[in-house]
Backbone as CSV, one residue per row, in Angstrom:
resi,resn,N_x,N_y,N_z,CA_x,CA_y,CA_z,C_x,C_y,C_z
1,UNK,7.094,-23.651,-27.545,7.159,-22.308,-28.146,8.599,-21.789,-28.024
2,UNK,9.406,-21.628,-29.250,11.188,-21.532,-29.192,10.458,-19.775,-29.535
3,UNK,12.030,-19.176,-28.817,12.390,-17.976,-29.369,13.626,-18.010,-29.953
4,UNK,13.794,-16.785,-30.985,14.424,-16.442,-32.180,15.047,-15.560,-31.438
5,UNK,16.243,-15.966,-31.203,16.976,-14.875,-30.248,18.131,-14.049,-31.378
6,UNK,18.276,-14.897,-33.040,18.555,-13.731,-34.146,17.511,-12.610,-34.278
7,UNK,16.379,-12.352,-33.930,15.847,-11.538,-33.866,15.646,-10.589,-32.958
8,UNK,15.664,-10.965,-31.948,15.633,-9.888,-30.441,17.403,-9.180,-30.941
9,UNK,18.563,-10.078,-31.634,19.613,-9.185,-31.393,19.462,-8.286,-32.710
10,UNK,18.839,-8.286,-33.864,18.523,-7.444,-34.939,17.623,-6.326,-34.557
11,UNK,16.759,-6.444,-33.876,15.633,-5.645,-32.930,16.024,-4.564,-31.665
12,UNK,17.400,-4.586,-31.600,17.802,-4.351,-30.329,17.312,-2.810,-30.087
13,UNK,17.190,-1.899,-31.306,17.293,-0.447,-31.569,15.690,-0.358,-30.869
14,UNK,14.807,-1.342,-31.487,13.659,-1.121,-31.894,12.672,-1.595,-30.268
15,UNK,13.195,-2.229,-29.899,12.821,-2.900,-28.494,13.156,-1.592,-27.379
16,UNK,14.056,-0.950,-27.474,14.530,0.094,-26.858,13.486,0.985,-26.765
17,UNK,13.517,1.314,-28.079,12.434,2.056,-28.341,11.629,2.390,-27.991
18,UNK,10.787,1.527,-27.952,9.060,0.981,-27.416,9.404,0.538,-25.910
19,UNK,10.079,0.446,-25.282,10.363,0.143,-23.680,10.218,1.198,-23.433
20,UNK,10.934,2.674,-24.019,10.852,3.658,-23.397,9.608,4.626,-23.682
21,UNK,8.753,3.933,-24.716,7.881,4.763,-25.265,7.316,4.332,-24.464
22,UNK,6.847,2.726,-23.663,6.242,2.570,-22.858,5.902,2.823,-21.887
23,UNK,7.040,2.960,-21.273,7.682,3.385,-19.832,6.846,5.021,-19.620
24,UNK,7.377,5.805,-20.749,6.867,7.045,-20.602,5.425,7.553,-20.505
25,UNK,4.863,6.335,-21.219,3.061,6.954,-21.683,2.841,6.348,-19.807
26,UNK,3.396,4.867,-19.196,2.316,4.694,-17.575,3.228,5.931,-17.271
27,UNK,4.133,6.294,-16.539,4.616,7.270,-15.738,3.947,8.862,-16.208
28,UNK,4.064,9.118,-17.043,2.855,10.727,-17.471,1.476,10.550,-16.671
29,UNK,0.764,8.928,-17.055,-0.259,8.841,-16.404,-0.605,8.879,-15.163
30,UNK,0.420,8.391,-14.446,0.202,8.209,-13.261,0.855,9.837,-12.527
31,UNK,1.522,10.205,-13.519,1.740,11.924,-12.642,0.927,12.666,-12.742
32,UNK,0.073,12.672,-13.872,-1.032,13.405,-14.093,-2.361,12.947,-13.159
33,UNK,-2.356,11.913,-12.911,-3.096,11.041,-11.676,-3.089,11.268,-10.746
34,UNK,-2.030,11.816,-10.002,-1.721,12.226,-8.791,-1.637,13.944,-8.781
35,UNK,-1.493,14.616,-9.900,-1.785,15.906,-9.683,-3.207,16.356,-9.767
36,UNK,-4.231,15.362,-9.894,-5.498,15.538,-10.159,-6.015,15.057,-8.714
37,UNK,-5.529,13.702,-8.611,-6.052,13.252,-7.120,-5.928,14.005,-6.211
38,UNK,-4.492,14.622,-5.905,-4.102,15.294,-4.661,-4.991,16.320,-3.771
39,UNK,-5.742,17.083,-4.707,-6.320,18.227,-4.497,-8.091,17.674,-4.652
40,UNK,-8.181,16.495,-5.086,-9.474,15.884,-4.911,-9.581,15.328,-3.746
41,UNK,-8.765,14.618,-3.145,-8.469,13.721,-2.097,-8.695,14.825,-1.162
42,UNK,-7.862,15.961,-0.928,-8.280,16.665,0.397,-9.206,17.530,0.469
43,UNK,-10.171,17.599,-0.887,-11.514,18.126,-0.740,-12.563,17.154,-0.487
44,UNK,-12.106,15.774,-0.835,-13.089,14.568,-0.139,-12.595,14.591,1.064
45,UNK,-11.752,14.943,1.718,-11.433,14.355,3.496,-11.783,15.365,4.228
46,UNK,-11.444,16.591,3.810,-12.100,18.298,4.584,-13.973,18.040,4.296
47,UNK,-13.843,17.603,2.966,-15.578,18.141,2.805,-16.490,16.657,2.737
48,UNK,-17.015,16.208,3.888,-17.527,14.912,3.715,-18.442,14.655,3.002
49,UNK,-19.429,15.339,2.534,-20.935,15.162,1.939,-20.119,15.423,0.624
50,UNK,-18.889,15.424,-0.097,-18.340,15.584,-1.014,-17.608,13.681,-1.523
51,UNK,-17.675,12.878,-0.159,-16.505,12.418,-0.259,-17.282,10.732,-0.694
52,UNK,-18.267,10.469,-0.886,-18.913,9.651,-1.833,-18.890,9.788,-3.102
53,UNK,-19.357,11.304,-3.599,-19.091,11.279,-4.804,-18.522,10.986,-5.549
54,UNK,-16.866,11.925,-5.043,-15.625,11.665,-5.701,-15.273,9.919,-5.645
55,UNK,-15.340,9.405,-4.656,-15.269,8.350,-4.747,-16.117,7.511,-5.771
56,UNK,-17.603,7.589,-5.756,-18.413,6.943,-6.551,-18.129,7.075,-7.851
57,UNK,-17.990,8.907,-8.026,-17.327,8.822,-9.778,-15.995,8.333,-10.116
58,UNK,-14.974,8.312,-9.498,-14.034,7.519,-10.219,-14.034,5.906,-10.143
59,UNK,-14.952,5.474,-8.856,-15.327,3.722,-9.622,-16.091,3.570,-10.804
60,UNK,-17.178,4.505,-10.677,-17.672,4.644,-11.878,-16.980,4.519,-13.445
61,UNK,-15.600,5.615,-13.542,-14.982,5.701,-14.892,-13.818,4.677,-14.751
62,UNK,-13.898,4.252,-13.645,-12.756,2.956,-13.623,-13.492,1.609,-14.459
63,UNK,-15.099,1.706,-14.274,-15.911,0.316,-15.028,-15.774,0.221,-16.225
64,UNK,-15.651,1.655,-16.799,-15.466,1.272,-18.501,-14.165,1.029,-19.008
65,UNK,-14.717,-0.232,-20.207,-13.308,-0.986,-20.262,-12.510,-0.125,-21.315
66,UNK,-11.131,-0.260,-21.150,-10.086,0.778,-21.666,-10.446,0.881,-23.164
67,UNK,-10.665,0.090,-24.075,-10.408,0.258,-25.671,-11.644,1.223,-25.604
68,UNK,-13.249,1.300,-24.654,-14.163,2.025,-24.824,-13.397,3.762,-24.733
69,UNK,-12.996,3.888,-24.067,-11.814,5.065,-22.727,-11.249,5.495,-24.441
70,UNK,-10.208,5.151,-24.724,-9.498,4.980,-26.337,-10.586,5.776,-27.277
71,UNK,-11.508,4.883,-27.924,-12.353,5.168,-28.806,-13.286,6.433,-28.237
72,UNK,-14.118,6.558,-27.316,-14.702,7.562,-27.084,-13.304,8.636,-27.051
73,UNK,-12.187,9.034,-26.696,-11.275,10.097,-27.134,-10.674,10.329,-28.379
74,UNK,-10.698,9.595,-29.286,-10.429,9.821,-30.576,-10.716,10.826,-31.090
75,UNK,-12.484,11.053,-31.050,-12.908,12.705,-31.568,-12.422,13.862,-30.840
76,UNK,-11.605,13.689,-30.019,-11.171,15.022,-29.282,-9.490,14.938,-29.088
77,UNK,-8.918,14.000,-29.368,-7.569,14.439,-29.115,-7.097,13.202,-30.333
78,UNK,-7.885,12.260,-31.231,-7.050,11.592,-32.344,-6.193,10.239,-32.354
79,UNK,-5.582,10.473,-32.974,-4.521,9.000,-32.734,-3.405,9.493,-32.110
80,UNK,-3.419,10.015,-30.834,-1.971,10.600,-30.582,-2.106,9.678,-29.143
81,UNK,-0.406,10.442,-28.595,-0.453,9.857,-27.167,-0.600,10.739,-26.328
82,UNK,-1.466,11.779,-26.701,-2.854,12.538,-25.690,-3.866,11.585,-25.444
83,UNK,-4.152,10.343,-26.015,-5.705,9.969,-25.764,-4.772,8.735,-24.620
84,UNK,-3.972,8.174,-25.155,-3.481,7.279,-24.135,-3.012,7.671,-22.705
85,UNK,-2.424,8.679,-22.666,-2.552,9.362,-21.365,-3.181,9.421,-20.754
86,UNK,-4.572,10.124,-21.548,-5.581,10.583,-20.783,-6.219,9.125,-20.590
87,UNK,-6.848,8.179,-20.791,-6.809,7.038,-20.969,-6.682,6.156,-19.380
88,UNK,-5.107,6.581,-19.725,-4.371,5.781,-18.633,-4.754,6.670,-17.507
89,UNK,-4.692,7.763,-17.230,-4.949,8.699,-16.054,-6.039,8.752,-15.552
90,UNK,-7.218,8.631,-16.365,-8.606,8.135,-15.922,-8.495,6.595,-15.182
91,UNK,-8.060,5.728,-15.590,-7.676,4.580,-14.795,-7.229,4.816,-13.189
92,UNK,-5.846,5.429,-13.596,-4.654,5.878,-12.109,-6.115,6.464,-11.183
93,UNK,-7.154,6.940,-11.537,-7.498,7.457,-10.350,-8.129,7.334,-9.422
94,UNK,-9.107,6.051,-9.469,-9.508,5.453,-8.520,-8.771,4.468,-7.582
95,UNK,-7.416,4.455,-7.795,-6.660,3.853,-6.663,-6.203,5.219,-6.061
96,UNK,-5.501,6.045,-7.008,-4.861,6.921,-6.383,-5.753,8.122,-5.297
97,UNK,-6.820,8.303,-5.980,-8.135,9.118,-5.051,-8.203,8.096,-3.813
98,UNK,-8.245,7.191,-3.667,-8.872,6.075,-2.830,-7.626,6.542,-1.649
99,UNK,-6.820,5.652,-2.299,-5.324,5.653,-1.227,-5.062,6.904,-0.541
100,UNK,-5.232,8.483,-1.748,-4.876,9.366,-0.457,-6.114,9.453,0.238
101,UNK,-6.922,9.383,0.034,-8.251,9.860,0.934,-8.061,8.959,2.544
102,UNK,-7.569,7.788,1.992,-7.552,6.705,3.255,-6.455,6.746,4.035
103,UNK,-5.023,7.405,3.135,-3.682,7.791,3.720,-3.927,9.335,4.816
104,UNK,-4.939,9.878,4.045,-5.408,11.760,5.310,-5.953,10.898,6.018
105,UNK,-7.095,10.083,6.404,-7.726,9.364,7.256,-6.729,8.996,7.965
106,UNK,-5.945,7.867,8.272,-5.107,7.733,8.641,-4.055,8.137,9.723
107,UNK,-3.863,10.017,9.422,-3.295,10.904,10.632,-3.839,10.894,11.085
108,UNK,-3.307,10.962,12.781,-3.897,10.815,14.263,-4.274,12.442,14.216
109,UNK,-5.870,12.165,14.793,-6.240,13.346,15.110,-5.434,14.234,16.312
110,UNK,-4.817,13.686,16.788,-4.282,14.494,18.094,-2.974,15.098,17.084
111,UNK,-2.391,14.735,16.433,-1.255,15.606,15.153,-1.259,16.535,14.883
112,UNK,-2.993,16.750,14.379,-3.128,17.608,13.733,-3.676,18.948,14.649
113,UNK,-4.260,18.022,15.744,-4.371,19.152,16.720,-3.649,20.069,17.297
114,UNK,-2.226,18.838,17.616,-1.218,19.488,18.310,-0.612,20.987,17.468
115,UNK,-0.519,20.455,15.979,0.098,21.629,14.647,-1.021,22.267,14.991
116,UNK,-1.877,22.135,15.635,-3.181,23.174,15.201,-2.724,24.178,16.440
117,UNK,-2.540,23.630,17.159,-2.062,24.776,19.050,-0.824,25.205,18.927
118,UNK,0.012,24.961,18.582,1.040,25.201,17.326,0.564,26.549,16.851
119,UNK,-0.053,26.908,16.444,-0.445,27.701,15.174,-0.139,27.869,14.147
120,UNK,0.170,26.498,13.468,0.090,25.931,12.278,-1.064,26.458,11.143
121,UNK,-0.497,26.937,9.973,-1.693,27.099,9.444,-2.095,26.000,8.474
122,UNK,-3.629,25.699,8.162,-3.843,24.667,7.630,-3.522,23.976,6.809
123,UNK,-3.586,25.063,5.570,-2.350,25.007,4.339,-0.739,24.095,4.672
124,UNK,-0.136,24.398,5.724,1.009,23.485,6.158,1.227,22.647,6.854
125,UNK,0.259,22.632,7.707,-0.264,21.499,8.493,-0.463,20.026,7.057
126,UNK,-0.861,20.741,6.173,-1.495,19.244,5.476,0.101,19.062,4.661
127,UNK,0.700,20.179,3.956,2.212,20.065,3.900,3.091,19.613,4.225
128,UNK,3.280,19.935,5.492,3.865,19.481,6.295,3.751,18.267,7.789
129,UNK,2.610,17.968,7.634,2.314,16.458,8.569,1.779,16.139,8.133
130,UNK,-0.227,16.300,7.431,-0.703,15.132,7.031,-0.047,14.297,6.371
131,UNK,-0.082,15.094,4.466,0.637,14.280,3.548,2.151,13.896,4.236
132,UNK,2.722,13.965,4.738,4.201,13.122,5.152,3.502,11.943,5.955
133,UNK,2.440,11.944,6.365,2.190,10.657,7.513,1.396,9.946,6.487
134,UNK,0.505,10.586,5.601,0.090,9.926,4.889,0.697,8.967,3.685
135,UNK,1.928,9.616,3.873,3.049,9.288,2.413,2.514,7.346,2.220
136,UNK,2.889,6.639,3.217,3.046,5.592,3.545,1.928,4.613,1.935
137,UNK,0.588,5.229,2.547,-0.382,4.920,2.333,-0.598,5.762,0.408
138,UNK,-0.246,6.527,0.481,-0.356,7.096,-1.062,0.462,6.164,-1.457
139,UNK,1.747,5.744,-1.658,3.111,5.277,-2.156,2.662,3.891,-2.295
140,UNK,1.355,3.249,-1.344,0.834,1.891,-2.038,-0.016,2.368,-3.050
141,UNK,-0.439,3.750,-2.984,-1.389,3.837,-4.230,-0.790,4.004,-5.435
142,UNK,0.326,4.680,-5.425,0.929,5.079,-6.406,1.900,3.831,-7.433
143,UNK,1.879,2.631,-6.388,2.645,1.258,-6.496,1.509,0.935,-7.675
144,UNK,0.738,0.986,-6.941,-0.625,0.022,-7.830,-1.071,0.263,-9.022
145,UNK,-1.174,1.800,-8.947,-1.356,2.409,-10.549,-0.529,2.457,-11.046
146,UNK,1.380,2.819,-11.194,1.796,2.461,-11.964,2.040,1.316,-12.508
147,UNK,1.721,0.200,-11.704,2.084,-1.484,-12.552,0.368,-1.383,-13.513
148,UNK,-0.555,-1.056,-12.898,-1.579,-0.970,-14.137,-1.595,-0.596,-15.130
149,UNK,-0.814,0.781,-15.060,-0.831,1.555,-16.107,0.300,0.849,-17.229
150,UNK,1.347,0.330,-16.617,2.266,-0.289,-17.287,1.696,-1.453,-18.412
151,UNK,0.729,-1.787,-17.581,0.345,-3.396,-18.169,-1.234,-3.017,-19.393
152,UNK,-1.538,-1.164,-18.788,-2.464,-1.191,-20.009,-2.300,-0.339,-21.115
153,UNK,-0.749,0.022,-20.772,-0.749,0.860,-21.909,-0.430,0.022,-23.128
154,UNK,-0.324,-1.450,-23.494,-0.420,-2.251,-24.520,-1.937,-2.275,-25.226
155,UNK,-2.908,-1.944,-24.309,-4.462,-1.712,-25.150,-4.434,-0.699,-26.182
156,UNK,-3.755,0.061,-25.760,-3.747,1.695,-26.657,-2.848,1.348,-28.402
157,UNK,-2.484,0.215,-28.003,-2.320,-0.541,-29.391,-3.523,-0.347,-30.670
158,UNK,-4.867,-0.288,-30.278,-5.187,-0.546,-30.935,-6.025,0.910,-31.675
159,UNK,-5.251,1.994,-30.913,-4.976,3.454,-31.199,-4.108,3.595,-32.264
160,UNK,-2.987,3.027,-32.591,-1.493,3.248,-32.758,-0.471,3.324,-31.782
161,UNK,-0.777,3.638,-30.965,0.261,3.834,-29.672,0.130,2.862,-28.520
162,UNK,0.658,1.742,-28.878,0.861,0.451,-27.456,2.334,0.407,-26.900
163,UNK,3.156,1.330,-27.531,4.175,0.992,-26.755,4.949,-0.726,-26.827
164,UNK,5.453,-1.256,-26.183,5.419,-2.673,-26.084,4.453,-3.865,-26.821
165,UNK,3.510,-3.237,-26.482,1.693,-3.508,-27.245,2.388,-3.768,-28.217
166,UNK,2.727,-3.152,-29.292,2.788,-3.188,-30.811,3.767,-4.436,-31.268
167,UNK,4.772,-5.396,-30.028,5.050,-6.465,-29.987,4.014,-7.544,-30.195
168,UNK,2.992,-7.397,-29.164,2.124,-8.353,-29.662,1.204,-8.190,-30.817
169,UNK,0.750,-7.102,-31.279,-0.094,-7.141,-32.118,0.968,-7.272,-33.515
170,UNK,2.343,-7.635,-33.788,3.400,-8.199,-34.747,3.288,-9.890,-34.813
171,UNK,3.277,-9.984,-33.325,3.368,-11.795,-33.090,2.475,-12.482,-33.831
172,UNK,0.698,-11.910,-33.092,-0.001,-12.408,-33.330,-0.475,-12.164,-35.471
173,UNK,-0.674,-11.372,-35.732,-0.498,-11.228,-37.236,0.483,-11.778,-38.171
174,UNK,1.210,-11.850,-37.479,2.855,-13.043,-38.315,2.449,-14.356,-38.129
175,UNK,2.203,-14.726,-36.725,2.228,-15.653,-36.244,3.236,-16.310,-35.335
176,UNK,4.215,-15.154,-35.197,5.344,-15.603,-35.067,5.581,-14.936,-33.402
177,UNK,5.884,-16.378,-32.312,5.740,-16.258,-31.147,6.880,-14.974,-30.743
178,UNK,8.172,-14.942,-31.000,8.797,-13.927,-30.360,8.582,-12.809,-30.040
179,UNK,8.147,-12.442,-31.024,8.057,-10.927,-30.379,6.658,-10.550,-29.403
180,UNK,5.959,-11.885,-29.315,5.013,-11.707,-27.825,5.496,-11.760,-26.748
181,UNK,6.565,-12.986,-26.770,7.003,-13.343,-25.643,8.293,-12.232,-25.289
182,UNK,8.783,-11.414,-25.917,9.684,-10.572,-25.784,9.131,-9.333,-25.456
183,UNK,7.689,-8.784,-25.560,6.697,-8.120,-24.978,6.340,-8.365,-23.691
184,UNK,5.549,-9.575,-23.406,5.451,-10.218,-21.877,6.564,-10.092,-21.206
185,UNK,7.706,-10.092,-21.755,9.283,-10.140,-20.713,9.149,-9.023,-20.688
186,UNK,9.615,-8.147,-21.399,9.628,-6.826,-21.173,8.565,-5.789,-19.907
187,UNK,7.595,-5.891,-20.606,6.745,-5.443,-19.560,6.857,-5.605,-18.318
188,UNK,7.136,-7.013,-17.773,6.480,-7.707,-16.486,8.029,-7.107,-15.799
189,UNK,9.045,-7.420,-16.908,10.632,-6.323,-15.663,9.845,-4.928,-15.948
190,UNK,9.422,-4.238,-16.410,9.154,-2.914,-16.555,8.223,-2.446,-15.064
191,UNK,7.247,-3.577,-15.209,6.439,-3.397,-14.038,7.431,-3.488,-12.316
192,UNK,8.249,-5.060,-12.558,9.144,-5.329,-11.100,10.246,-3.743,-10.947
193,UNK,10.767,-3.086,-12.093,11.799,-2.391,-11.403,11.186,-1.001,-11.385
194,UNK,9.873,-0.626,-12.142,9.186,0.424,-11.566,9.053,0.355,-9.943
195,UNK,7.915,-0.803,-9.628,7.830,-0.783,-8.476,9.073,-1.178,-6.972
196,UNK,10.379,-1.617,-8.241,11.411,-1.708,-6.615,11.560,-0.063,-6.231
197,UNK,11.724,0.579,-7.816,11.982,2.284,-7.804,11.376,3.118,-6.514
198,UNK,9.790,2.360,-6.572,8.616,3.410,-5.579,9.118,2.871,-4.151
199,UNK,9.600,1.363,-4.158,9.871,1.437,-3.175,10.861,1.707,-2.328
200,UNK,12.015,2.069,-3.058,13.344,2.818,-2.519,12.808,4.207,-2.635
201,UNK,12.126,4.767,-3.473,11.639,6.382,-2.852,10.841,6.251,-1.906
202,UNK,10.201,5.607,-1.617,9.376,5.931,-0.434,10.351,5.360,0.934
203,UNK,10.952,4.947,0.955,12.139,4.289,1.973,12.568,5.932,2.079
204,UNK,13.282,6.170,0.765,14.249,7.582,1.180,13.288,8.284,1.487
205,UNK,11.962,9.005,1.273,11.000,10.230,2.021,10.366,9.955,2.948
206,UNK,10.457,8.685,4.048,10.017,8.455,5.243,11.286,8.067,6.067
207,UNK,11.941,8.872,6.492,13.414,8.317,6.895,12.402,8.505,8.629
208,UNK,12.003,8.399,9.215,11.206,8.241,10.708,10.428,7.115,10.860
209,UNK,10.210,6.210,9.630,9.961,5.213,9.893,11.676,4.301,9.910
210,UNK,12.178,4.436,9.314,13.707,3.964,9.725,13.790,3.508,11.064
211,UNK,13.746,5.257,11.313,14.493,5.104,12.648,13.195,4.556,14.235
212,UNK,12.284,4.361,13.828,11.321,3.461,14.124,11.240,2.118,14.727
213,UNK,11.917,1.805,12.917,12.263,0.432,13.044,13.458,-0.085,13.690
């Protein structure tokens, strides 16, 4: 299988393009993922007879497969990249619910005690120590959903909006291998330097594990 590398340099505008269109639809998802989780997560860890649910329903909407996710939003938000978002963000959230719920678990009860004799109020207590101790443990969640989201926002192809996606669905209709394999490349660095990204931010917002180590 040769690539047409006169074509990737005629394409150059157009590859750009769609990298960044890509790039943009996982990262929305996964922020919108985490502004939804955050405040779910510490009503599953404060409220226990709560904390199956939340859990059960987002494995639940994690089972249905994405093009279903796609098509059932069409009648309410269309061919836009509202449905892929939303889409993708329904995905992000059963890692991301999971991870913080297990990242609050995680702080030593004596922490929170101590902020508690302190007279810490609760509100900053979770501000200011849980979520920082928990960081660790979100920042694998947040690893995980964005390489997913990266790798499914090519389904939403079959929306109009794949991003990268729309490489392969060119290849395969031409027939013509490049621009799959210039999709697969793309993506898979999209996915490695997202996740070196999370992991130099989370290096820089835990500087106490540094000095730890």
């Amino acid at each position: 299988m040769s690539v047409d590398w006169s074509w990737i340099g005629d394409h150059t505008d157009d590859l750009t393009s769609l990298t960044l269109s890509h790039l943009q639809a996982a990262m929305t998802a996964v922020f919108f993922g985490l502004l939804i989780s955050l405040p779910l997560a510490v009503v599953a860890h404060r409220v226990r007879p709560l904390r199956g649910f939340l859990l059960g329903l987002s494995n639940v909407l994690f089972t249905i497969p994405s093009i279903a996710i796609f098509v059932l939003l069409l009648p309410i938000s269309g061919l836009t990249r509202t449905t892929t978002v939303i889409g993708l963000t329904v995905y992000t959230l059963v890692v991301l619910l999971r991870n913080t719920v297990e990242g609050l678990d995680s702080v030593p009860a004596k922490t929170k005690e101590a902020a508690k004799a302190m007279g810490t109020r609760p509100l900053r207590t979770l501000l200011t120590v849980e979520l920082p101790l928990a960081l660790p443990v979100i920042m694998a969640g947040v690893r995980i959903a964005t390489v997913m989201s990266i790798s499914l926002v090519s389904v939403a192809t079959y929306i109009g909006d794949g991003g990268l996606g729309q490489l392969f669905t060119d290849g395969f209709q031409r027939d013509f291998p490049t621009p799959v394999i210039v999709g697969v490349v793309l993506t898979i660095l999209l996915a490695v330097v997202a996740d070196a990204l999370l992991v130099a931010l989370q290096y820089v917002l835990t500087p106490w594990r540094r000095r730890r180590a």
